[in-house]
TORPA-4810 file (N, C-alpha, C, O; in nm, 3 decimals):
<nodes>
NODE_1_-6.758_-1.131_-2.551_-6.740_-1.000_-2.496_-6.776_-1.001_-2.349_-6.865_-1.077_-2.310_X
NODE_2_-6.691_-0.894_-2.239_-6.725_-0.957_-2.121_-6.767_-0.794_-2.104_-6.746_-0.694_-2.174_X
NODE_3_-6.856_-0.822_-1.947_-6.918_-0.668_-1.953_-6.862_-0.609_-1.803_-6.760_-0.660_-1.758_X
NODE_4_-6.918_-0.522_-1.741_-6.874_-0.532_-1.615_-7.030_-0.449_-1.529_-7.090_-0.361_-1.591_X
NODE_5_-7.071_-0.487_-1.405_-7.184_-0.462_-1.339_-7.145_-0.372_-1.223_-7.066_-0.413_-1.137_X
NODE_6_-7.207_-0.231_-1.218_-7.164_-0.181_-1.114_-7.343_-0.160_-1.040_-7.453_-0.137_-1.090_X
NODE_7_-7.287_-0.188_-0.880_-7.413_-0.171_-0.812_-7.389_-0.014_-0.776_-7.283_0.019_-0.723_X
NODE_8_-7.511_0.104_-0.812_-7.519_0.213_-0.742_-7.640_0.241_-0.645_-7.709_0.343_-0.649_X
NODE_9_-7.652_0.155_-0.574_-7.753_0.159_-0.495_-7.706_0.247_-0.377_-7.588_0.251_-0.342_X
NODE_10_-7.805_0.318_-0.316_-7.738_0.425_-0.206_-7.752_0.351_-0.066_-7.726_0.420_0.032_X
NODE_11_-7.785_0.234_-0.049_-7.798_0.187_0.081_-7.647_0.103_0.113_-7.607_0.061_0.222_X
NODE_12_-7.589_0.095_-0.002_-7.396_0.055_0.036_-7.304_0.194_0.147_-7.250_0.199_0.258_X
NODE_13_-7.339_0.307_0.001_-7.269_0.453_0.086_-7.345_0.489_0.198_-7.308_0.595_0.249_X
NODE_14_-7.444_0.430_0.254_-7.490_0.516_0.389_-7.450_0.425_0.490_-7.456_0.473_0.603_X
NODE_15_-7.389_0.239_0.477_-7.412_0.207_0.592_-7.248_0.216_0.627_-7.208_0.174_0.736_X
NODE_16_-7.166_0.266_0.541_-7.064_0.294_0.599_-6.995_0.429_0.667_-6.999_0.548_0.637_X
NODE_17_-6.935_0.361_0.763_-6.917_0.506_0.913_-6.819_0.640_0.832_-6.715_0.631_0.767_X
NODE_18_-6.889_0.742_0.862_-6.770_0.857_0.836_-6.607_0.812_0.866_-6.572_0.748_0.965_X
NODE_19_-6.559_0.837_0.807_-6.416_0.805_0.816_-6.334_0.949_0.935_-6.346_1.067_0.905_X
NODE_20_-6.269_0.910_1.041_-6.205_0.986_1.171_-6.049_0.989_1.124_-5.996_0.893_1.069_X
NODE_21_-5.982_1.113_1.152_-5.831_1.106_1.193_-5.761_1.089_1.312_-5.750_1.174_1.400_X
NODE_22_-5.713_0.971_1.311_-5.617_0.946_1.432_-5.522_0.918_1.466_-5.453_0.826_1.421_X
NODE_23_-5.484_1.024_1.599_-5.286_1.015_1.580_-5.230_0.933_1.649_-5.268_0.886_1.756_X
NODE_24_-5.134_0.911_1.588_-5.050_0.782_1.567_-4.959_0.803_1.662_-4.893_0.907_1.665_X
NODE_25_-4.944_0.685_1.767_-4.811_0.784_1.814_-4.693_0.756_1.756_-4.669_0.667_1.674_X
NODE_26_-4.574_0.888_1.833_-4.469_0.866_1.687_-4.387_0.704_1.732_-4.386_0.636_1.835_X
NODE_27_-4.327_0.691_1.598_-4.245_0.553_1.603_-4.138_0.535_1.629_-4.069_0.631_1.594_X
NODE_28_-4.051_0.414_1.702_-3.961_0.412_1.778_-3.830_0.439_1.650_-3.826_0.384_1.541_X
NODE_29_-3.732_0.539_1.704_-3.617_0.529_1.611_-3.563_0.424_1.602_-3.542_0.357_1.703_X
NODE_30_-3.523_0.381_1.467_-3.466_0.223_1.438_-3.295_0.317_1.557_-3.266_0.432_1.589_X
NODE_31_-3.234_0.185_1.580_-3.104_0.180_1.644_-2.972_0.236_1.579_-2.999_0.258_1.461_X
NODE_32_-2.910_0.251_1.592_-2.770_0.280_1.551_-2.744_0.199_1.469_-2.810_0.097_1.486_X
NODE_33_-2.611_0.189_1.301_-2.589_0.098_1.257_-2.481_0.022_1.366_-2.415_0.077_1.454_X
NODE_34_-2.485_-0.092_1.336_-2.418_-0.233_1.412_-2.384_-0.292_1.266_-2.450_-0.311_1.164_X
NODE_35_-2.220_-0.319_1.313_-2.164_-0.413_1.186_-2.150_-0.558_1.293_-2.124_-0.582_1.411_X
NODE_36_-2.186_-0.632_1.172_-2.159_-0.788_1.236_-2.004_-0.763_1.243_-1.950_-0.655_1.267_X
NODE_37_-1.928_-0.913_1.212_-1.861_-0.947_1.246_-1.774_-0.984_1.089_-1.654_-0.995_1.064_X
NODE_38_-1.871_-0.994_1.021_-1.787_-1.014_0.877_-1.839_-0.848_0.840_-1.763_-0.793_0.760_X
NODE_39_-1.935_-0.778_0.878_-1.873_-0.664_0.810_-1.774_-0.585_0.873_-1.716_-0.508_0.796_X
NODE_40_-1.734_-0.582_1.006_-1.619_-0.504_1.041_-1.487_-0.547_0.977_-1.397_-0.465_0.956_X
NODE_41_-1.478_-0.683_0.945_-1.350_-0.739_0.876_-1.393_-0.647_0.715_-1.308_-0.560_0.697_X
NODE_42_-1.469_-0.648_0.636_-1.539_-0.579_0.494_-1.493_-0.437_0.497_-1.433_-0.398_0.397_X
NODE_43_-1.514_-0.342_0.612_-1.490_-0.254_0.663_-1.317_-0.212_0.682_-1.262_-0.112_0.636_X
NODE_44_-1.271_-0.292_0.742_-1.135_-0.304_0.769_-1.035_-0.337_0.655_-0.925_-0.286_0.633_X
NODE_45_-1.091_-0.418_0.597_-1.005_-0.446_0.424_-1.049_-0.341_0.324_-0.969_-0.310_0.236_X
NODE_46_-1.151_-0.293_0.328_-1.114_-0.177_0.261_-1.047_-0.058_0.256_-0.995_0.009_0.167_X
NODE_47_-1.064_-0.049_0.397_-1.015_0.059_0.464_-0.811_0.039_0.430_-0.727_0.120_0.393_X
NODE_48_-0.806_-0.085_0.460_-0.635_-0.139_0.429_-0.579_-0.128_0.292_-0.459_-0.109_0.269_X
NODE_49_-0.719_-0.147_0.156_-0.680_-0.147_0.037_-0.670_0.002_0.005_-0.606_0.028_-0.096_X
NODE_50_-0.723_0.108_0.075_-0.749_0.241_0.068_-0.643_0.308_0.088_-0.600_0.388_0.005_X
NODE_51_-0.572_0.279_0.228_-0.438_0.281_0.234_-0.356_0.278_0.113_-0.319_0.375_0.046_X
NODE_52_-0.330_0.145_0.093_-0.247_0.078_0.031_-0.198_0.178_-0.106_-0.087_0.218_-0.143_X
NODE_53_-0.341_0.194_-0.161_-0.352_0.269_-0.259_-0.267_0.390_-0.258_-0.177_0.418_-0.338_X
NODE_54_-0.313_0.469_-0.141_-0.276_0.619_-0.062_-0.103_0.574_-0.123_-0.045_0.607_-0.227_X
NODE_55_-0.065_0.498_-0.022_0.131_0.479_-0.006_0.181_0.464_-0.118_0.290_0.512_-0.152_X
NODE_56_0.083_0.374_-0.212_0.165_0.369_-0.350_0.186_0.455_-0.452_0.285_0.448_-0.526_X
NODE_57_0.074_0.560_-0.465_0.029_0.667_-0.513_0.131_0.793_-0.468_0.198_0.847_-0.556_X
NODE_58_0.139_0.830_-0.354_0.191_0.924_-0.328_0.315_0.928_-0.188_0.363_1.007_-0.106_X
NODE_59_0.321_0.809_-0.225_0.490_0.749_-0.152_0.623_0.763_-0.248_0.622_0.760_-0.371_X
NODE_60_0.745_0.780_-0.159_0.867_0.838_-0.240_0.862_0.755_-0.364_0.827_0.637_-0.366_X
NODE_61_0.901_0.827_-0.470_0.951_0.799_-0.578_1.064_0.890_-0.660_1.104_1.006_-0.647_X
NODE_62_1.087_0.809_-0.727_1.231_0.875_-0.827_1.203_0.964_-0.945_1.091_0.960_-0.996_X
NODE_63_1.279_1.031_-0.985_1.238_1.150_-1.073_1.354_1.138_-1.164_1.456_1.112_-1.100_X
NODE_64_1.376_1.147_-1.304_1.498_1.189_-1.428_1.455_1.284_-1.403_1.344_1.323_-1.365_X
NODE_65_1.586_1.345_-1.434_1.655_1.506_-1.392_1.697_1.483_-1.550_1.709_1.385_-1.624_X
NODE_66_1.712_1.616_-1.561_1.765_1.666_-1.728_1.904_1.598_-1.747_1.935_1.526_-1.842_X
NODE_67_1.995_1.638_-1.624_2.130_1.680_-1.640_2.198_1.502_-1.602_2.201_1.462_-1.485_X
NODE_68_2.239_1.427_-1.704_2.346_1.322_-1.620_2.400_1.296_-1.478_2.483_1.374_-1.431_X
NODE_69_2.358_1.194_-1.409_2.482_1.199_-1.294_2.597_1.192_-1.323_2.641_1.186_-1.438_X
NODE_70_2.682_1.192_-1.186_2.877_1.172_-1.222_2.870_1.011_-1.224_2.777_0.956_-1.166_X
NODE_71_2.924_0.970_-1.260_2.945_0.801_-1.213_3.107_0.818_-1.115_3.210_0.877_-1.148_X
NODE_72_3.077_0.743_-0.991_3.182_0.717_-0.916_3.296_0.666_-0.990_3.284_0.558_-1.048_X
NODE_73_3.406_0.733_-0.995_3.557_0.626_-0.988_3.561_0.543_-0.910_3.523_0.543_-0.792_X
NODE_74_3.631_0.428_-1.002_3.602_0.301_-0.954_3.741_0.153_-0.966_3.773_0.105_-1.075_X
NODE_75_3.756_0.141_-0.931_3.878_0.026_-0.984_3.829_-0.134_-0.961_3.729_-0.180_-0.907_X
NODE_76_3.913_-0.180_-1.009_3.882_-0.320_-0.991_3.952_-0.404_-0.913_4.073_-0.390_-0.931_X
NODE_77_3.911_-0.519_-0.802_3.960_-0.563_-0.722_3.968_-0.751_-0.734_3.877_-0.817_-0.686_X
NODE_78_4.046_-0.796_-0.780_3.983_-0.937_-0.779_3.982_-1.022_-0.597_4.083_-1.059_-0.536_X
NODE_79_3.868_-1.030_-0.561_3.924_-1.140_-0.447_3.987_-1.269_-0.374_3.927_-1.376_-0.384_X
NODE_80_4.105_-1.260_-0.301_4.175_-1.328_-0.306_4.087_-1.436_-0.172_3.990_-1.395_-0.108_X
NODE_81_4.153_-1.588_-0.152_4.146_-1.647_-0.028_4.172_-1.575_0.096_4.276_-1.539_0.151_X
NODE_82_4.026_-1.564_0.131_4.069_-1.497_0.289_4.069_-1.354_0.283_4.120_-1.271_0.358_X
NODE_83_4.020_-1.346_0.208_3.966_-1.160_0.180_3.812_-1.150_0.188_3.731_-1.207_0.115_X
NODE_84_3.780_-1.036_0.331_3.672_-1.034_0.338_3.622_-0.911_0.290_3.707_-0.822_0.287_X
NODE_85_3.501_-0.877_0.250_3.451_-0.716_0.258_3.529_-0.630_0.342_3.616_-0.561_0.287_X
NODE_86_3.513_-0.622_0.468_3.526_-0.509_0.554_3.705_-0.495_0.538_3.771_-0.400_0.581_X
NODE_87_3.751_-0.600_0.473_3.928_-0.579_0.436_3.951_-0.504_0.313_4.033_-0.412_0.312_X
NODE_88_3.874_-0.543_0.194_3.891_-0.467_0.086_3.812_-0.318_0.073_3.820_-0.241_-0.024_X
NODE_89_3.739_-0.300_0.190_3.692_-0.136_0.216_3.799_-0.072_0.303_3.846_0.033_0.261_X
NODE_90_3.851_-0.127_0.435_3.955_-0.073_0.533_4.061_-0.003_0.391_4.099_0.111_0.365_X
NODE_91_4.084_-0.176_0.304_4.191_-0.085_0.158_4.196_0.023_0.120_4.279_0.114_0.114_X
NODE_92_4.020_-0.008_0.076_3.995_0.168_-0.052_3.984_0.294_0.003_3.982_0.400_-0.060_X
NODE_93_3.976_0.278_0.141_3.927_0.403_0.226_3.947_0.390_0.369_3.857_0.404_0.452_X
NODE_94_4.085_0.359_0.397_4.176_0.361_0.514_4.126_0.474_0.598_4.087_0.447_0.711_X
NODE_95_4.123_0.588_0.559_4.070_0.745_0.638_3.963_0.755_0.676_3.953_0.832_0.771_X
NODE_96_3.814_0.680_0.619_3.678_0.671_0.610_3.618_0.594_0.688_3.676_0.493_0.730_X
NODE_97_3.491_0.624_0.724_3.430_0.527_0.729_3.423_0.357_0.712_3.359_0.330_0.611_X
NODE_98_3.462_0.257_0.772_3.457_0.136_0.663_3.317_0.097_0.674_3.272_0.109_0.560_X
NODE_99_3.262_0.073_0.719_3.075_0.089_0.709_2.997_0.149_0.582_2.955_0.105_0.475_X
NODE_100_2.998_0.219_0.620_2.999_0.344_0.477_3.046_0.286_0.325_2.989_0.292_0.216_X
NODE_101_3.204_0.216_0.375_3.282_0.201_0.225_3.171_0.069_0.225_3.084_0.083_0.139_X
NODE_102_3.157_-0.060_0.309_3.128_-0.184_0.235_2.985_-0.154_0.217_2.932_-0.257_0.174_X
NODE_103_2.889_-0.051_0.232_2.772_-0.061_0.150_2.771_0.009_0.038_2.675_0.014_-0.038_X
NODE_104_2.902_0.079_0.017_2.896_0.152_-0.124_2.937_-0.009_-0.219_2.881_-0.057_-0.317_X
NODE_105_3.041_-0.053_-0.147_3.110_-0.155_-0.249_2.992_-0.277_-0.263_2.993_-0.342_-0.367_X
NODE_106_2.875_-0.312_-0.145_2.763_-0.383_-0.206_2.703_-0.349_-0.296_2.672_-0.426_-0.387_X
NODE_107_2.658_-0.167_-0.292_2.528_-0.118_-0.377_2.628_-0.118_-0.524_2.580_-0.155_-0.631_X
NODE_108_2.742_-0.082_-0.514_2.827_-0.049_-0.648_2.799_-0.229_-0.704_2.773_-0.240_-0.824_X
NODE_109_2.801_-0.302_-0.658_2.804_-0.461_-0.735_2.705_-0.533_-0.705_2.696_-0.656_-0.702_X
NODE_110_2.574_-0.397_-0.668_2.421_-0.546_-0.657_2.417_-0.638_-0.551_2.316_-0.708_-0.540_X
NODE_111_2.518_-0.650_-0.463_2.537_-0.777_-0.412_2.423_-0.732_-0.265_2.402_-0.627_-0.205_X
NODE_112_2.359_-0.901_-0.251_2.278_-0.847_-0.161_2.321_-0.859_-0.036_2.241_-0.823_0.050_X
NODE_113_2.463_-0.916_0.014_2.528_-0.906_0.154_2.682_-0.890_0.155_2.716_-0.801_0.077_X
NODE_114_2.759_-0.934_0.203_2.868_-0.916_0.246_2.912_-1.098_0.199_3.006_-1.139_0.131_X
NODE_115_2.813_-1.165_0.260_2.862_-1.328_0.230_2.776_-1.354_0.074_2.688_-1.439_0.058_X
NODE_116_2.816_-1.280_-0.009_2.748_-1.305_-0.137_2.897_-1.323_-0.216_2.932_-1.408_-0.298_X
NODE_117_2.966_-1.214_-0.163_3.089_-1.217_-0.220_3.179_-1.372_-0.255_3.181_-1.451_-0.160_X
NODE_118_3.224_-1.400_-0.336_3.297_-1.507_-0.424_3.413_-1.476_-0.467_3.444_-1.374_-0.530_X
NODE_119_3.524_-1.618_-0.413_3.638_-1.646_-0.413_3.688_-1.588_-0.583_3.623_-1.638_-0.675_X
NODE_120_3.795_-1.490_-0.621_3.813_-1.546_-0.774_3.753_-1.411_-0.842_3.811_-1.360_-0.938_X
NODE_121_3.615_-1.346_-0.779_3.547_-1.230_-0.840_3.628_-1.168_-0.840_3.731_-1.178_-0.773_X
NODE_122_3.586_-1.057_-0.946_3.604_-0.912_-0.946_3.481_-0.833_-0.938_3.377_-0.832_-1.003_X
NODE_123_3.532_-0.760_-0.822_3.432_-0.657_-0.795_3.508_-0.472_-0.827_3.624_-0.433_-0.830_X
NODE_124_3.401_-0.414_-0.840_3.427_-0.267_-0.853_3.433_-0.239_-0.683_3.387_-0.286_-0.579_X
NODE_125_3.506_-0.153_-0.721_3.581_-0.064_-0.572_3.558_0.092_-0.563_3.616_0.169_-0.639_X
NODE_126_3.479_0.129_-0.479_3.500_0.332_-0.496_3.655_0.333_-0.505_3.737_0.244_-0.482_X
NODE_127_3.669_0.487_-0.554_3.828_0.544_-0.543_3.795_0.625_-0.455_3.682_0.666_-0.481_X
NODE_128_3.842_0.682_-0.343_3.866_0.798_-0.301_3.994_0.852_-0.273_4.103_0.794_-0.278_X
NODE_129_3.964_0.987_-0.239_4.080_1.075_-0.217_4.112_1.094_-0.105_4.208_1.167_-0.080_X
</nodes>
């Protein structure tokens, strides 16, 4: 069993000094934050993924509508040697635009240019009036 010894002798509490309050002066404000150099890049990529987020979220998108679209009239064209796009649009739409006609006749067949087109195909054609 262990015990414990306390000294209460009064010649400990007298030889120590009254205790004084003293003011402090005040302390220097720490500085402004400072980003290193890897946190302004930390800073900056988030800030880019924050974005990113923003544009994808509430950037154009497409909507179903109740009602069917029309689907364009359309004919079929096979291409011959030496038939280019801007010839088989001048065709379908002599009065029009031909600009106009050969990106309808790309978007109408997926195609991703003008030199995608192949000897022998058939492609869909707008009709117009």
């Amino acid at each position: 069993m262990s015990s414990i010894a306390f000294d209460h002798s009064p010649s400990r509490t007298a030889v120590r000094p009254p205790r004084h309050l003293v003011a402090v002066p005040d302390l220097p404000t720490p500085p402004a934050l400072r980003l290193t150099r890897r946190g302004k890049a930390f800073v900056l990529g988030v800030s880019i993924a924050i974005i990113a987020v923003l544009v994808v979220l509430f950037g154009s998108s497409s909507l179903a509508g109740d009602t069917p679209g029309v689907a364009p009239q359309t004919t079929t064209v096979t291409v011959l040697p030496g038939h280019t796009l801007w010839e088989i649009a001048a065709d379908a739409n002599p009065n029009g635009d031909i600009r106009s006609t050969v990106d309808d006749i790309l978007r109408l067949n997926s195609l991703p240019n003008a030199s995608a087109l192949q000897m022998g195909s058939e492609i869909a054609v707008p009709v117009y009036h």
